[in-house]
N, C-alpha and C positions, 0 to 999 in steps of 0.2 A: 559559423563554420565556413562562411563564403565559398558555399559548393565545392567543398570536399569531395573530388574524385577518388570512387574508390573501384571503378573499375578503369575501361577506357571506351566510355560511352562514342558514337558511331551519328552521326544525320542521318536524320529517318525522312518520312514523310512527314509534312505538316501533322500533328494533334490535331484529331476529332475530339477528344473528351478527357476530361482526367476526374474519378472517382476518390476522394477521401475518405481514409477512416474519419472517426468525431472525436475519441476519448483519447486524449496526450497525442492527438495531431490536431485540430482545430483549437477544442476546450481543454481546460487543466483538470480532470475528473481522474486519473489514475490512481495518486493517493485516496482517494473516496470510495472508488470501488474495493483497494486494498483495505481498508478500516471496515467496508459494508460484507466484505467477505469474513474477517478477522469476528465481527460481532456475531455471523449469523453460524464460522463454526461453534462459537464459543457458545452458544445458543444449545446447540447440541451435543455438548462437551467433548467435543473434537476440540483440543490444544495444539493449531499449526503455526508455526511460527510467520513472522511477516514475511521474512526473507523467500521461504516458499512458494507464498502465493503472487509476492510480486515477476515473477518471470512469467506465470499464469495469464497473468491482465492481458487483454486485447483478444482470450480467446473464450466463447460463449460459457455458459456456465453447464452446458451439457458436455466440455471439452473439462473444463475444470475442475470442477468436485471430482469423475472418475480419475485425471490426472495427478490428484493431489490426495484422495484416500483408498482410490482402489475400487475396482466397478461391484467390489460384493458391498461396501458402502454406500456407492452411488446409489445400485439397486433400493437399499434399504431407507435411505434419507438423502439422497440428493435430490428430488423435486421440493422435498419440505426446507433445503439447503437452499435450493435457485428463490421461492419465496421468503425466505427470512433476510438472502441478499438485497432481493428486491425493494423488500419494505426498508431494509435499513438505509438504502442508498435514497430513495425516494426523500425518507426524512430528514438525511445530510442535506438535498437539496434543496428541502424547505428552510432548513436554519440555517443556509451559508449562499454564499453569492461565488458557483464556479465562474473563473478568470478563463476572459476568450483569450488564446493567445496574440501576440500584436500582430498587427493587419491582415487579419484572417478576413473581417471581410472586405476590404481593401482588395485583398488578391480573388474573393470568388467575384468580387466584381470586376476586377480589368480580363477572367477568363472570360464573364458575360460579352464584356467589350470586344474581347478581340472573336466572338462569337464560335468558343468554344465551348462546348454542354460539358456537364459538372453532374454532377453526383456523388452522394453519401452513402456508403456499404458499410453498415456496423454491427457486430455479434450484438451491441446492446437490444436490450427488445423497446417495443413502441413505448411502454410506459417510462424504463429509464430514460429513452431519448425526449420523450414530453418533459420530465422532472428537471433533464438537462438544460433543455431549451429554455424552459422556466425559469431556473437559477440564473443561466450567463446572458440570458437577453438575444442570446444569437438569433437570428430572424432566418434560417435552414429553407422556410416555405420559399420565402420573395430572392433567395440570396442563393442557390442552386435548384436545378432543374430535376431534380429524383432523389427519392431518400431508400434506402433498404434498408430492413429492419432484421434483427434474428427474430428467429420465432421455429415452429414447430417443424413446417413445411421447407426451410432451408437448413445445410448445416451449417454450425458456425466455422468462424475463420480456427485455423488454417486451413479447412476446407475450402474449396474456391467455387464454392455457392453464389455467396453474396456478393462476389465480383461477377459471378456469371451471370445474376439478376439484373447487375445494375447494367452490363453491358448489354444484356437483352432491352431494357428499358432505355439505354441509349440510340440504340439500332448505328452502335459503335466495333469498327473494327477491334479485338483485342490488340495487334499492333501498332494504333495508330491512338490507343488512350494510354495513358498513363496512371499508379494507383500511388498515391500519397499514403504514406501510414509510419506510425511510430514506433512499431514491434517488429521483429521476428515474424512472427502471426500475420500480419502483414503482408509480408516480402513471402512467405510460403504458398498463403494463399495467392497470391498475384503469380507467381511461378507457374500453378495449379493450372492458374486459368490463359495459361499463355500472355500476362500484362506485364508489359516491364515497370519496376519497380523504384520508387526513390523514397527516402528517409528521412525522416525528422526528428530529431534529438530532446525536442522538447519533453515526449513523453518521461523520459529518463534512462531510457534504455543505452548502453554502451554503444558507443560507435562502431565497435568490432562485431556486437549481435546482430547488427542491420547489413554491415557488408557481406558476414556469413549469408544472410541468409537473399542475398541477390541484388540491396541496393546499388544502381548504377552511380548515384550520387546523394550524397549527406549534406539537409541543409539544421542550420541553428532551431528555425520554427515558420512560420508561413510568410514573415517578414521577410528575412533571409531567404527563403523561395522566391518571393517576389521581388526581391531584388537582382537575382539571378532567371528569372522566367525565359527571356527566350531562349539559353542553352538548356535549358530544364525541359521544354516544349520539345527539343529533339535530340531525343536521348529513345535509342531503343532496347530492347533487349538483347543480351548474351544469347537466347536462344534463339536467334533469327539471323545470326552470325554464319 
């Protein structure tokens, strides 16, 4: 995309930190989670179609089953829903090899260099992020400085929990980090939490859902980022306008 302006991003202060989602902004895991949802309605003879659930992906599975059948559902089988996703996604990643996108760690390394703190905020929970790491080799521990996980005690994205964690865990200005992510989901929660916002195409999501929803700027995948890093490092947000 060679940094596609889709607003008209502003010089800020130097970046303290920029936090990434993981699932279709670092690693290729979207389509997997779409299949590991698809199995585990089918599981319990819910019939949702793909198209569905894929606009879904990027937001926790306490956000998704009620969005997608309704909370007198949820109520009644969505935790036996967020377990059968779990197990199936777990097993995709035993028998497939998820694809890092290119120079993903190329770029959290020249953030290390140019001694900016990093961090990972993702609706996935600990066990999918283990199953993930497992699969693509990504090395998340040595290769950024904090990981957030969903789980019980945060809400998931669009909620701006997990941004709010990781900027506590940064001891990071919200205006002065940045959030990488590939949804919608994304770009709301980072609104949430006062983070300005930028996009990445790799997950699959339209270009037009990412500017909706507050991307400053739309890159191809973390390559593309990092070939563009220093107007990317200062870029603020629309709400500090």
């Amino acid at each position: 995309m060679n940094g596609e302006d889709s607003g008209s991003p502003v010089p800020n202060a130097p970046v303290q930190a920029v936090i990434f989602d993981l699932d279709g902004t670092l690693v290729d895991t979207n389509d997997a989670h779409v299949e590991a949802w698809l199995a585990a309605f089918r599981d319990f003879g819910y019939l949702v179609p793909r198209d569905r659930i894929l606009p879904e992906i990027g937001k926790g599975g306490d956000k998704l089953v009620p969005s997608i059948l309704g909370e007198d559902s949820d109520e009644q089988d969505g935790e036996a829903l967020r377990n059968a996703h779990g197990r199936h996604f777990v097993t995709m990643a035993k028998d497939s090899i998820f694809r890092v996108f290119p120079a993903t760690e190329d770029l959290l390394s020249e953030l290390r260099r140019r001694s900016i703190a990093t961090a990972v905020a993702t609706s996935s929970t600990k066990a999918h992020l283990n199953a993930t790491r497992a699969s693509s080799g990504l090395d998340l521990d040595r290769l950024v400085d904090h990981i957030v996980t969903g789980g019980p005690s945060l809400d998931s994205k669009p909620a701006p929990d997990l941004i709010q964690a990781a900027l506590e865990k940064l001891a990071s200005d919200p205006q002065r980090t940045i959030m990488i992510g590939d949804t919608p989901h994304d770009g709301e929660a980072s609104a949430r939490a006062g983070v300005p916002f930028l996009g990445l195409l790799c997950g699959g999501r339209p270009p037009d859902d990412l500017s909706r929803a507050g991307a400053l700027a739309l890159y191809a995948d973390p390559a593309d980022l990092l070939g563009h890093l220093p107007e990317a490092l200062h870029f603020r947000s629309r709400v500090s306008e």
